[in-house]
Backbone as numpy.savetxt, mean C-alpha at the origin, in Angstrom:
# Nx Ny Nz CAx CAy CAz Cx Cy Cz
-2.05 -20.92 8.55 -2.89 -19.75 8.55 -2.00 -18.52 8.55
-1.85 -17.22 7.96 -1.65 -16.40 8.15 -2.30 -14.78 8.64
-1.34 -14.10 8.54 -1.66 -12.77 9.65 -2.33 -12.19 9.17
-3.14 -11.13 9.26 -3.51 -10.00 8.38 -2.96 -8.49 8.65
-3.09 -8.03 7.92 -2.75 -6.21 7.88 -3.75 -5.33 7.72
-3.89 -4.87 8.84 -5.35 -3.83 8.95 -4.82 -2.37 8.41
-5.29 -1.78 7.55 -4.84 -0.45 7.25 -5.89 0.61 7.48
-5.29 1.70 7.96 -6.34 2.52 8.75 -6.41 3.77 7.36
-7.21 4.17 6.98 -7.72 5.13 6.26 -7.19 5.09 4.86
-6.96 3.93 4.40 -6.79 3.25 3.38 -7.82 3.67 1.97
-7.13 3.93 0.91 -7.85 4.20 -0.11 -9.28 3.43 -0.56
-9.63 4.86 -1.23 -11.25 4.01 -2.01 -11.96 4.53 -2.15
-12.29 4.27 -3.64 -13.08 4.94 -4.97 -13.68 5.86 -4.93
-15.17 4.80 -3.97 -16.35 6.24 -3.66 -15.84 7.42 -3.06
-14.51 7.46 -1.96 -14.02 8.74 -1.18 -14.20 9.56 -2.03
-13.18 9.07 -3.41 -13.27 10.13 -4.51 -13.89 10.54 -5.15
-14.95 9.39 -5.59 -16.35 9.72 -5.93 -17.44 10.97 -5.32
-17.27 10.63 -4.14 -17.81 11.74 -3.01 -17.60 13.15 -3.40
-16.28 13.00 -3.29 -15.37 14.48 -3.23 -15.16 14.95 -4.72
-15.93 14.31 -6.11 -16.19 14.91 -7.32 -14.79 15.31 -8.18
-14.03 13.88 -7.58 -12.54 13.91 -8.22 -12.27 12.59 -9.03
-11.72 12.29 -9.76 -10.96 10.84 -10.19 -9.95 10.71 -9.83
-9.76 9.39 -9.48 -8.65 9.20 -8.62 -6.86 9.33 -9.32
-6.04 9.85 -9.00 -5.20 10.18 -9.47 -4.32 8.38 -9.57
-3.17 8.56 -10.59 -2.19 7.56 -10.65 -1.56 7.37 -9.74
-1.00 8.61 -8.66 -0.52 8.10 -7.10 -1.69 7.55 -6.52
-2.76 7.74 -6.44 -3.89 7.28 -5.42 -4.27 5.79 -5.76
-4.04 5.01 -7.17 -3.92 3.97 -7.56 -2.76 3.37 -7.28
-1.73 3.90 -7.01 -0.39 2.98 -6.48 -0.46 3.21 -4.95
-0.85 3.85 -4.00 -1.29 3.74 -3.10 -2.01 2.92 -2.77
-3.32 2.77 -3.59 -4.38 1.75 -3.12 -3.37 0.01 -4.15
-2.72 0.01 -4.60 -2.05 -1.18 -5.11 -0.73 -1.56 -4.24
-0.35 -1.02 -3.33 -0.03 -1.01 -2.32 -0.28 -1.47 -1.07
-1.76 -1.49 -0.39 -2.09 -1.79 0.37 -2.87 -3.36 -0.09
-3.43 -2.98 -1.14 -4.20 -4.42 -1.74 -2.91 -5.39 -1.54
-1.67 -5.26 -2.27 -0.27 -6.32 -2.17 -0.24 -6.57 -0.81
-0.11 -5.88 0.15 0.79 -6.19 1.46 -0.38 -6.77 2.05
-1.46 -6.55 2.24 -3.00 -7.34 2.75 -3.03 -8.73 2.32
-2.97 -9.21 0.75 -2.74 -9.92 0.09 -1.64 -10.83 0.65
0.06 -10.40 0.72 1.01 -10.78 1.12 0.85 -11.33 2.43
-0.12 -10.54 3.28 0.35 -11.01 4.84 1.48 -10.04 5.20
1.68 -8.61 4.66 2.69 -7.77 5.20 3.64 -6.93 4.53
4.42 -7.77 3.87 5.85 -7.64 2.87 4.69 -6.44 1.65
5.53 -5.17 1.53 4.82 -4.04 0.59 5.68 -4.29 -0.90
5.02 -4.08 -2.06 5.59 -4.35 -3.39 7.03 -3.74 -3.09
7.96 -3.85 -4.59 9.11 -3.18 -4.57 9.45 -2.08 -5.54
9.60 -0.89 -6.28 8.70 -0.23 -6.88 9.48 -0.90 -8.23
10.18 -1.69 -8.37 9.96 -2.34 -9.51 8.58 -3.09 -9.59
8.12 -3.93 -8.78 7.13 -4.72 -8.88 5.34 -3.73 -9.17
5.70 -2.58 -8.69 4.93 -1.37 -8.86 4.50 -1.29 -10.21
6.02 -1.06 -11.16 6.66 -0.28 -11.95 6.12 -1.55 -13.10
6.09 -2.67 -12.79 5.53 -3.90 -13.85 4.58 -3.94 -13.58
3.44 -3.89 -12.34 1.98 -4.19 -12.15 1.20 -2.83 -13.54
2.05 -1.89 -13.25 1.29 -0.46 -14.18 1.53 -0.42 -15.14
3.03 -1.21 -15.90 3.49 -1.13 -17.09 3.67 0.69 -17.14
4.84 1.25 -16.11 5.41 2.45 -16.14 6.75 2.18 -16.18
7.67 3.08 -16.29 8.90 3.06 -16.02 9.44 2.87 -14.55
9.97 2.59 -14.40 11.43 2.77 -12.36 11.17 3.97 -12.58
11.76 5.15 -13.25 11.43 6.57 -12.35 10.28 7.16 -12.27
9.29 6.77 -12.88 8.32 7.36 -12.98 6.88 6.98 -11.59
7.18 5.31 -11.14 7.08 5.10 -10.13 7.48 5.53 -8.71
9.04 5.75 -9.04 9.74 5.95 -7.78 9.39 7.18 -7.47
9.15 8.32 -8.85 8.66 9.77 -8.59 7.34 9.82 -7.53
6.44 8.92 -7.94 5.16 8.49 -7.58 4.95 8.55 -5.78
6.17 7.11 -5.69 6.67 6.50 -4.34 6.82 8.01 -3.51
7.68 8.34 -3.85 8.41 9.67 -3.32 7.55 10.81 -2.76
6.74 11.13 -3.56 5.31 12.02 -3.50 4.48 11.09 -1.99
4.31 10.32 -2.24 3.50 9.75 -1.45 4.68 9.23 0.02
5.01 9.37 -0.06 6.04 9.36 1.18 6.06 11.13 1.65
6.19 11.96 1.07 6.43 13.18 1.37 4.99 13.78 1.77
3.56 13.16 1.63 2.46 13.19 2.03 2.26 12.30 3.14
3.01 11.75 3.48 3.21 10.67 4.95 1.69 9.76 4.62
1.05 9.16 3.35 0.79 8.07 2.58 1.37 6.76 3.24
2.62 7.10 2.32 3.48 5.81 2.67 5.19 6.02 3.24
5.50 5.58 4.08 6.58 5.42 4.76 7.83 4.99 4.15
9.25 5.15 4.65 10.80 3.72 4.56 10.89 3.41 5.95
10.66 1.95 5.81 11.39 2.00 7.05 12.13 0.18 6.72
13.49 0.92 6.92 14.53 -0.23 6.92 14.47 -0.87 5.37
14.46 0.75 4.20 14.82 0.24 3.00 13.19 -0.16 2.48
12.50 -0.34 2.95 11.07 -1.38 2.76 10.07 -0.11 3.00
8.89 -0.29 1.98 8.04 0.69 2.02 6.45 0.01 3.54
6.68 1.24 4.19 5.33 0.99 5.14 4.04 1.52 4.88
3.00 1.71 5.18 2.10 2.27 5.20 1.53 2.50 6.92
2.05 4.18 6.94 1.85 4.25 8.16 0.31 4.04 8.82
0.26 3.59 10.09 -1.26 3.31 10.81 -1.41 1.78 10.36
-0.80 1.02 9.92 -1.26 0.06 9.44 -0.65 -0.93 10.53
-1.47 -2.38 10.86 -0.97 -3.15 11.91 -1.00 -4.49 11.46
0.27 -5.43 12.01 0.10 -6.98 11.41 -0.30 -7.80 12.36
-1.29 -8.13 12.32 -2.27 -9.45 13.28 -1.45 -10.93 13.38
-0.64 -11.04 13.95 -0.19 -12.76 13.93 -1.04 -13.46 13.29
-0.93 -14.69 12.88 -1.98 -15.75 13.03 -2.28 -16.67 14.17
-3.80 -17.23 14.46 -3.86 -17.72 15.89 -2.53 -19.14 15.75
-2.44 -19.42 17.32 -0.92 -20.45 16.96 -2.45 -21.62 17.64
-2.39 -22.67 16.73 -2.97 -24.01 16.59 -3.34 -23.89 18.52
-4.60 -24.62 18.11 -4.96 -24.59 19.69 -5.74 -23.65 20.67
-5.32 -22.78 20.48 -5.92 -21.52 20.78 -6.92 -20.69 20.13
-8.17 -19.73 21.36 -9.00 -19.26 20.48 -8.67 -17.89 20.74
């Protein structure tokens, strides 16, 4: 069984819908971001893996990355992209409820 990753104010659609905007190309690598590491059980894409999910270039991602780090979005920590507010749930260990 694995963990999950709860992300707190995590992207999505209708927000933007609401607010009478379309969602920008950072706000889609943001929300492709959190979908991976939820998905993963933790571990966040690498912005190569970004950079092939969108069929963009490395800098044009990393420009992306960068922006959204400088909006405190998304985090480094220890080389590895975070998404701050976000928490990893163990999985239960056999036996226990």
């Amino acid at each position: 069984m694995q963990g999950r990753r709860v992300f707190q104010g995590g992207w999505n659609a209708r927000y933007h819908a609401q607010r009478g905007r379309q969602p920008t190309r950072r706000d889609e690598i943001f929300a492709f971001v959190c979908r991976y590491a939820d998905e993963h059980s933790g571990p966040t894409p690498s912005i190569l893996e970004i950079a092939h999910h969108f069929e963009l270039a490395y800098g044009t991602v990393y420009g992306h990355v960068m922006r959204l780090i400088a909006e405190r979005r998304l985090a480094q920590q220890d080389g590895k992209l975070v998404v701050p507010g976000s928490a990893w749930t163990p999985p239960p260990v056999a036996g226990e409820h």
